[in-house]
Phi, psi and omega in degrees: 000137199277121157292338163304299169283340192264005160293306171322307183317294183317316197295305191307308178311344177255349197236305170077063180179111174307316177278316159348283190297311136014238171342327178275343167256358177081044181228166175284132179336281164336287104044263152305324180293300165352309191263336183267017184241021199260296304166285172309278185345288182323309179284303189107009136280157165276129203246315187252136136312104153238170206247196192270321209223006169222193184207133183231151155267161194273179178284329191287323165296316158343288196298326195279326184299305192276350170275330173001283215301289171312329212263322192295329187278326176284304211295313177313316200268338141327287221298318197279358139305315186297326204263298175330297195303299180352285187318271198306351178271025137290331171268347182301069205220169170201148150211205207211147183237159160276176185255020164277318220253341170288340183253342212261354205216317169336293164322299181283333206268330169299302175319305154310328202263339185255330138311324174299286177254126197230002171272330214259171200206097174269155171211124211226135196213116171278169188169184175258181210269328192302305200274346194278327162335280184315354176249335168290284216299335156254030165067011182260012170201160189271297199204175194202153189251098175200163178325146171237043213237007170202039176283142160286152185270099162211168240248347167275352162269109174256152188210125182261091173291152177257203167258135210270132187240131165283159157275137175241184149249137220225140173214162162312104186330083242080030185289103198285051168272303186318135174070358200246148191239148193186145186288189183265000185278291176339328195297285251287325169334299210258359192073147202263112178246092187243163152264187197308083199295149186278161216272339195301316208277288183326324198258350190299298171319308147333303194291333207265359169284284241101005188262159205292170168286018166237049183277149162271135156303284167288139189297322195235120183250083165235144184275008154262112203295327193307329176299257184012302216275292182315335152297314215266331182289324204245320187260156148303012163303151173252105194272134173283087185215147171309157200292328190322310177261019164225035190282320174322309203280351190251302160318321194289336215092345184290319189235168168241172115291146200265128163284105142259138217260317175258026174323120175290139157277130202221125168212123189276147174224068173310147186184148194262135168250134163211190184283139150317108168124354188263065224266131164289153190283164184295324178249051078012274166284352167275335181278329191292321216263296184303317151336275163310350199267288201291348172294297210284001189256298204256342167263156205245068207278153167316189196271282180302073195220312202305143169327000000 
């Protein structure tokens, strides 16, 4: 049984006027007269009465009008199951942030994403780029958002770059640094608070002290930026973070940035990874789609950031 026609029915029963009903389905008279008598044909009833100047139903139309009316409604309401199941087998997802891309893109990107789908059921595991690999590689996450500056390069990995960010330095207001041009040796004095720096970044830091490249550099390695932050407020430590994520604190006054006359170039380059080969869940690609939308929005990479 054509569903498509037996909606044309429910309409003539309802407008009981051929151009009326027509017209409410987007068909042409003719057309429309076609599928119901198409429809009458089909069954071997007769459905409608017509008249010079109405339309009436038969008692045989009746009965077809009110199961119509039920069959036309479970079918909406399939459909709108269907739409439902659909939403939530979108959420059924995890992926994994570095701990630059959880303050700086996080926040707005859950938001977006739990407005879009209010259904889905997300699960976000923050970490460093080593362990969330490792968690990619074993499926226990669809794709994970972090520096990509020592991920290896092979062909089992796609990687969606993001804007490329500097690391500056940062101190507290009333810092005795603060307002002053100073080597990088000085930083090194009062201690260096980063997060886990890639070994590339470590020997970069090293070399501009002068020291071998497996000196440890930062006094403090932790991948939760809010501790950092909270250090870098209250102690004389010097925090290493892209501008993005202390531009609130650099407005406020709470932190400055250090003219350093030998500032080393440090540059983070976030991106989303995931496996080749692999079709991402539908929210996935939506989160992943959303990810890039709020990066290109809120981080500003430098002049020098660029390959």
């Amino acid at each position: 049984m054509d569903l498509r026609r037996l909606s044309h029915v429910l309409a003539l029963a309802d407008e009981l006027h051929f151009a009326r009903a027509a017209a409410r389905v987007h068909l042409s008279q003719p057309a429309f007269s076609r599928s119901i008598q198409a429809i009458e044909a089909e069954l071997g009833l007769r459905l409608f009465e017509r008249g010079d100047a109405d339309v009436r139903p038969t008692p045989a139309g009746q009965f077809v009008i009110d199961g119509a009316r039920k069959l036309l409604f479970d079918a909406r309401c399939l459909q709108r199951n269907i739409d439902l199941y659909r939403d939530v087998e979108l959420g059924d997802t995890a992926f994994g942030v570095g701990p630059f891309p959880a303050v700086t893109l996080m926040p707005r990107v859950l938001s977006e994403l739990r407005q879009r789908h209010p259904r889905v059921a997300l699960r976000v595991e923050e970490s460093n780029w080593k362990q969330l690999l490792e968690r990619l590689r074993g499926e226990n996450i669809e794709f994970f958002v972090s520096d990509t500056n020592e991920l290896p390069e092979e062909t089992a990995l796609t990687i969606r770059l993001l804007p490329a960010e500097r690391i500056e330095f940062y101190a507290r207001s009333g810092h005795p640094l603060a307002g002053t041009r100073c080597a990088f040796a000085q930083i090194w004095q009062f201690g260096l608070a980063s997060a886990t720096p890639p070994a590339m970044m470590q020997a970069t830091l090293a070399a501009t002290l002068g020291q071998p490249a497996s000196t440890t550099v930062p006094a403090l390695e932790c991948d939760n930026f809010g501790i950092l932050r909270a250090v870098a407020l209250s102690t004389e430590a010097v925090l290493a973070s892209p501008r993005a994520l202390v531009a609130a604190d650099v407005e406020a006054g709470a932190l400055v940035k250090l003219a350093i006359m030998d500032a080393p170039v440090l540059i983070v380059r976030p991106g989303i990874v995931s496996l080749t080969g692999r079709t991402p869940s539908p929210i996935a690609r939506s989160a992943m789609e959303c990810i890039e939308r709020v990066a290109n929005s809120v981080l500003r990479p430098a002049d020098d950031c660029q390959p």
